[in-house]
C-alpha positions, 0 to 999 in steps of 0.5 A, spaced: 123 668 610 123 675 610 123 675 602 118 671 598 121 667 593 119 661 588 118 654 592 124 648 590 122 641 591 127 637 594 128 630 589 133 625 590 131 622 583 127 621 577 121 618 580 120 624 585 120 629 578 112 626 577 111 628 583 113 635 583 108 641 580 110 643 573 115 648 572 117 648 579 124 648 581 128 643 583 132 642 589 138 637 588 141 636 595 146 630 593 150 631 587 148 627 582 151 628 574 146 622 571 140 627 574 143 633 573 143 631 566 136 628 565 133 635 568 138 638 562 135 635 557 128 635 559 129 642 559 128 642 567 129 648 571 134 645 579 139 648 583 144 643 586 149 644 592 156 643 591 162 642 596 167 644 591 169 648 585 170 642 580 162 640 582 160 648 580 163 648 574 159 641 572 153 644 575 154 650 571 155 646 565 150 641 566 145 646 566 143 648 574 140 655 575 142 656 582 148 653 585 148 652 593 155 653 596 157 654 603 158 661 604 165 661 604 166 657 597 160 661 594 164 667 595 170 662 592 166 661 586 164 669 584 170 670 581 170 663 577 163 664 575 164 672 572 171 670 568 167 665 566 160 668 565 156 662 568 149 662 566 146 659 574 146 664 579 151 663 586 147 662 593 151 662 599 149 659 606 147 663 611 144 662 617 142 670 619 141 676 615 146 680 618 151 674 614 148 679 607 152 684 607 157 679 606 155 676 600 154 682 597 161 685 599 163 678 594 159 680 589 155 672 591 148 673 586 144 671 592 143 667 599 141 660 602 138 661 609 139 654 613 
């Protein structure tokens, strides 16, 4: 990536958690509410991909950090994250730096490259 930034590890459930270093990002690809809660009560920091607005608010509201998005649903869900003050961050999909700007122009808090 052009930009460093903090290492996420992919898991698919608890027993990969073990595995992971501690105070690590965790990455939730397939959204899953029993391991999103388990990380929100042993105050584990992740970020999960989301298809949709109803999963986003689950995901902010079970405690995600970042919330994965397609670049068109992450520029969906500024809006609902602001009116609603959303505490995790949007990341929007992008396959190349020139997709950015886009993103920035729809207030998205960040990109995901693919």
């Amino acid at each position: 990536p052009l930009i460093d930034t903090e290492p996420f590890y992919l898991i698919e459930n608890q027993e990969e958690i073990a595995k992971t270093p501690s105070n690590s990002v965790l990455k939730i690809e397939k959204f899953d509410i029993e391991l999103m809660k388990y990380c929100q009560t042993n105050a584990l920091i992740y970020m999960v991909d989301v298809t949709n607005i109803k999963e986003a608010i689950f995901a902010n509201l079970i405690g995600a950090k970042y919330i994965k998005a397609s670049k068109s649903l992450a520029k969906e869900l500024m809006p609902i994250a602001q009116n609603y003050l959303f505490d995790a961050q949007i990341l929007g999909v992008i396959s190349n730096d020139l997709e950015i700007e886009e993103l920035a122009k729809a207030n998205v808090d960040g990109a995901w490259f693919k």
